[in-house]
Every structure is written in structure tokens, then in C-alpha cells.
C-alpha positions in Angstrom: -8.9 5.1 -7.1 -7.0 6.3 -4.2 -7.2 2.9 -2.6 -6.1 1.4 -5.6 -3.2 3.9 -5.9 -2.5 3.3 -1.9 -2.6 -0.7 -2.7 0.0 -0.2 -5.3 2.3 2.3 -3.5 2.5 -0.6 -1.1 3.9 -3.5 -3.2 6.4 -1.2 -5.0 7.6 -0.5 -1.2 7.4 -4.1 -0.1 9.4 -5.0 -3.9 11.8 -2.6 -3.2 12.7 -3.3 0.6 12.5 -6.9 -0.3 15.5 -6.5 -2.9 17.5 -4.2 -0.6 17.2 -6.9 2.4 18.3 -9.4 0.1 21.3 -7.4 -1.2 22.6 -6.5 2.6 22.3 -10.2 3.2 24.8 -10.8 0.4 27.0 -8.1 2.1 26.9 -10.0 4.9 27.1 -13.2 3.3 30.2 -12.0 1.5 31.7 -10.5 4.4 31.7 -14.3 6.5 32.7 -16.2 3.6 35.7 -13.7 3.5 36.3 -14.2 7.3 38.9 -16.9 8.2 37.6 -16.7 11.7 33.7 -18.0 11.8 33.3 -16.2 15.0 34.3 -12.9 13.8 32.6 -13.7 10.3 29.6 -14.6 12.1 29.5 -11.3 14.2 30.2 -9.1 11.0 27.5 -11.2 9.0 25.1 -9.6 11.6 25.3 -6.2 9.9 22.7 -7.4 7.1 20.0 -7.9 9.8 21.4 -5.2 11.7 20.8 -3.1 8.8 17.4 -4.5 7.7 16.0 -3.9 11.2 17.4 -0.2 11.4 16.2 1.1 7.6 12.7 -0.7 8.0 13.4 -3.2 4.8 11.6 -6.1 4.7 13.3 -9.7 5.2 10.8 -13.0 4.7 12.8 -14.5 7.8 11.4 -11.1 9.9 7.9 -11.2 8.6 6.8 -14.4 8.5 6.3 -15.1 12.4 3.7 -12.7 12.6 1.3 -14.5 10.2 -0.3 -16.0 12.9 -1.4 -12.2 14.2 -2.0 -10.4 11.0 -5.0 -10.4 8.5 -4.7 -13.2 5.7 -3.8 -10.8 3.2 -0.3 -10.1 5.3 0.5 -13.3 3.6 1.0 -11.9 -0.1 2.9 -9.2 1.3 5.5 -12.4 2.7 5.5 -13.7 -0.7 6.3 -11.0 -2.5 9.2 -10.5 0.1 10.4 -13.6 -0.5 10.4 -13.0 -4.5 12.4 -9.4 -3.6 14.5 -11.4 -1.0 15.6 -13.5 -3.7 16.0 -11.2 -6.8 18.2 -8.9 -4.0 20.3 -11.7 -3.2 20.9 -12.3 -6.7 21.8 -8.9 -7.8 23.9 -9.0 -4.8 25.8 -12.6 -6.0 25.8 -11.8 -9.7 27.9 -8.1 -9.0 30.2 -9.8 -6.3 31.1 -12.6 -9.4 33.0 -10.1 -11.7 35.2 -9.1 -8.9 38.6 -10.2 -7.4 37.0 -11.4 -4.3 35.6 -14.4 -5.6 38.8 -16.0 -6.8 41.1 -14.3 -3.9 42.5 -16.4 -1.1 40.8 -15.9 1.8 43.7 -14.3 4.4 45.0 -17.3 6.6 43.5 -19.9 4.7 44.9 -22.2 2.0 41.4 -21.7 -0.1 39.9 -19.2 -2.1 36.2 -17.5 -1.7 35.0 -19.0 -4.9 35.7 -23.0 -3.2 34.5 -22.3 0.1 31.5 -21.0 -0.9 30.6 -24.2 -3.5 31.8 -26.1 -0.6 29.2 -24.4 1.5 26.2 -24.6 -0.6 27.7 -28.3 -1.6 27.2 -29.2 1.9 23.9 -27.8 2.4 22.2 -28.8 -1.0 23.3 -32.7 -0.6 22.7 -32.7 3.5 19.6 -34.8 4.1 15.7 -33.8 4.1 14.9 -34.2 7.6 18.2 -32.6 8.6 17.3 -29.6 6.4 14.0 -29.0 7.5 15.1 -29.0 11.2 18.4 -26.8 10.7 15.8 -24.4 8.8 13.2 -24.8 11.3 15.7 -23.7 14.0 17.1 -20.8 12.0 13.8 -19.1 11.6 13.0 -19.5 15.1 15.9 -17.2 15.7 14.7 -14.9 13.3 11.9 -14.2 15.1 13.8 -13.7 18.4 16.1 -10.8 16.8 13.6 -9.2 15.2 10.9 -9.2 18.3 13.3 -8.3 20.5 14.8 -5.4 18.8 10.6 -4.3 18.2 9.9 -4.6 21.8 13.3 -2.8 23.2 13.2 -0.2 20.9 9.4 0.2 22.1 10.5 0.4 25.9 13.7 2.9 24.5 16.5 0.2 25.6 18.9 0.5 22.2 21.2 -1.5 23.9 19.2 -4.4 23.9 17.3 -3.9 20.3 21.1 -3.8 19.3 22.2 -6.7 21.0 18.7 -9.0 20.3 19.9 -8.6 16.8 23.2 -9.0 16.9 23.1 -12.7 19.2 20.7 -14.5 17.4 23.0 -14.0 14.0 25.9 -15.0 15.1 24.3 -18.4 16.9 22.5 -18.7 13.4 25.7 -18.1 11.3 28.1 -20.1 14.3 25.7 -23.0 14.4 25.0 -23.3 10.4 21.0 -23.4 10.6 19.7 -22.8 7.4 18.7 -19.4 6.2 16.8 -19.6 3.1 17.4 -15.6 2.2 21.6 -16.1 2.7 21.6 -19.4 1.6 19.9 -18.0 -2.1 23.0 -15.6 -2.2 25.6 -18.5 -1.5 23.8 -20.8 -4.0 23.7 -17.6 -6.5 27.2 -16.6 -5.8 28.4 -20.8 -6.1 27.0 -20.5 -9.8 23.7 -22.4 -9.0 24.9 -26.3 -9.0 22.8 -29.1 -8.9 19.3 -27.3 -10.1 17.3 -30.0 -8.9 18.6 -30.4 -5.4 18.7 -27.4 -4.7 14.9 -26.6 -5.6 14.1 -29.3 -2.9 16.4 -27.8 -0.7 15.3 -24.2 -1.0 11.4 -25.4 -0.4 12.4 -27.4 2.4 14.5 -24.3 4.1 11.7 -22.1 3.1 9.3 -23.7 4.5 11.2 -24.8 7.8 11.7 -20.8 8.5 8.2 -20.3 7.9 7.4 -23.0 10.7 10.4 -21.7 13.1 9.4 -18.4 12.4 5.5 -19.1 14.3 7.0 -21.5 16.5 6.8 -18.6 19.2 3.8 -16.9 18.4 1.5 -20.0 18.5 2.8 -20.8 21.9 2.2 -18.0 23.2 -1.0 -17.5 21.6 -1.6 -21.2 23.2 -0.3 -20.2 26.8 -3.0 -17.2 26.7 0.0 -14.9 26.7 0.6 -12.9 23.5 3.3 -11.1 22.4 3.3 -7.5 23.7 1.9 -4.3 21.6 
């Protein structure tokens, strides 16, 4: 019984981390589409993996590379990430909707919040496959460099480096437009949720091309007889 009770402890906490990692994302996501400076925008957006990484929450994007390491049953507690991921970024989009932000004018720009982000998710849902699955692919590589740097220089006690291996990787995501599948479920949310049908193939696609960006470094070094450190 106490196993059970253990077992079940553990997939309210993953729920529950899941939904707060998806609602800092939509901080962040707010925060950049708010930002008539990308670079700045970018560098603020950092504060929802910032954030994540500091209060332990769990993030599908930070998990999902170290699949290839962990026991097969690590893979439901991704999934169910994923499911809190999206049901934070949701909350997150559906709150930020019944304020002024959405329909403001974004400070230096001739456009408001509420048509630069359909003209975000516009862009994204309608880009091609291929081009989708590679921007993703690319994105969730990244992921996997902020989060193991900031494990393995926290480890060796250099906060100054788990900071900035955060921080980079972010804002060359968020500066380059790779596709985040977490983020981009806030945008899509926050846009109103166009196109259903589209954007199903494109959410699959991103998904799945952060899953694969996200091992890309663990099965090379796993290949080079090098694995990651402890």
C-alpha cells in the first residue's frame, strides 16, 4: 500500500510541476510578445526556464533527453508532463485573454499583442512539414544543453555558469524561432486556437522534433563511449 501511495504522490507532483512549467512559459511567452525588441524579449522570455530549472518543475523539453538513460517507465512520467505542460500553458493563455494586454499596442510598434501573436502562430501552423520538424528538432536540442549544463554546473558549484547555460540557449531558441512545442501551445492558446487541423499536425510534428533534438546528444555520446557525467 505504501508503494501504491508513493506511486501516486509521484504523478500528483509530476501533474502539478507540469502545469506550473507550462504557466511560467506563458509568462515568458507574454513577456516577448510584449517586447518590441526580440533581443530583449528573447532574454526576458528566459525567465520561464530560468524559473523551471531553479523550483525543480518539470518541462517535457527538460525531460525528454534523458530517456535514453532512464528506465522505460521514465517515459509516462514525460507524457504526463507534456499533458501538465499543456493544461499550464492553457490556464496561462486563457487568464492573459481577459486582460488589457492582449488588445494593447505593443510600445514602439504600430501592432497590438493580440495580431502579433496570430501572426506568430499563423506563421508557424502554415510553415511547411519538413521545415517544422527541423526548426523543432533544433529547439529541443537546445533544451537539453540548458538544462544539462545548468545540472552539471550547479553539481561542480559554478552558479554562474548553471545561470548563464540557461539563459543562452533561450534566447538563441527564442532569437532564432525554433519551435518549442510547450510555448508554442501558449501562443496557439493565447491566438484563440485557429486552424484546428493544422495545427494538430503541427503540434505532433514539433513534439515529436523536440523529442528527437532532445536525445540528439545523449545518443552520441552514448555512441562515442562517452556518457554524460553523474
Amino acid at each position: 500500500m505504501d508503494t501504491e501511495k508513493k506511486q501516486k504522490n509521484k504523478i500528483i507532483s509530476f501533474i502539478i510541476d507540469g502545469i506550473l512549467s507550462g504557466f511560467t512559459l506563458g509568462v515568458g511567452g507574454m513577456v516577448s510578445l510584449s517586447s518590441d525588441n526580440k533581443y530583449i524579449g528573447a532574454f526576458l522570455f528566459a525567465l520561464g526556464l530560468f524559473t523551471i530549472v531553479q523550483f525543480k518543475y518539470g518541462l517535457f523539453t527538460g525531460k525528454v533527453g534523458y530517456i535514453v538513460n532512464r528506465e522505460p517507465l521514465y517515459i509516462l512520467e514525460v507524457l504526463i508532463t507534456l499533458v501538465s505542460n499543456a493544461l499550464g500553458a492553457l490556464v496561462a493563455a486563457v487568464l492573459l485573454r481577459q486582460t488589457r494586454f492582449f488588445t494593447s499596442v505593443i510600445s514602439g510598434m504600430d501592432i497590438t499583442v493580440q495580431e502579433r501573436v496570430a501572426a506568430t502562430v499563423d506563421g508557424k501552423i502554415h510553415d511547411n512539414l519538413l521545415s517544422i520538424f527541423i526548426l523543432s528538432i533544433f529547439c529541443g536540442m537546445l533544451m537539453f544543453i540548458a538544462v544539462e549544463a545548468n545540472r552539471q554546473c550547479r553539481a561542480k558549484g559554478n552558479f554562474a555558469g548553471a545561470l548563464f547555460g540557461v539563459v543562452f540557449p533561450v534566447v538563441v531558441f527564442i532569437i532564432c524561432g525554433f519551435n518549442h512545442c510547450v510555448a508554442d501551445m501558449f501562443y496557439y492558446f493565447f491566438s484563440g486556437c485557429p486552424d484546428v487541423p493544422n495545427a494538430l499536425l503541427y503540434f505532433a510534428l514539433a513534439i515529436t522534433g523536440n523529442a528527437v533534438g532532445g536525445m540528439f546528444i545523449p545518443v552520441m555520446k552514448k555512441l562515442s563511449n562517452q556518457p554524460l557525467e553523474k
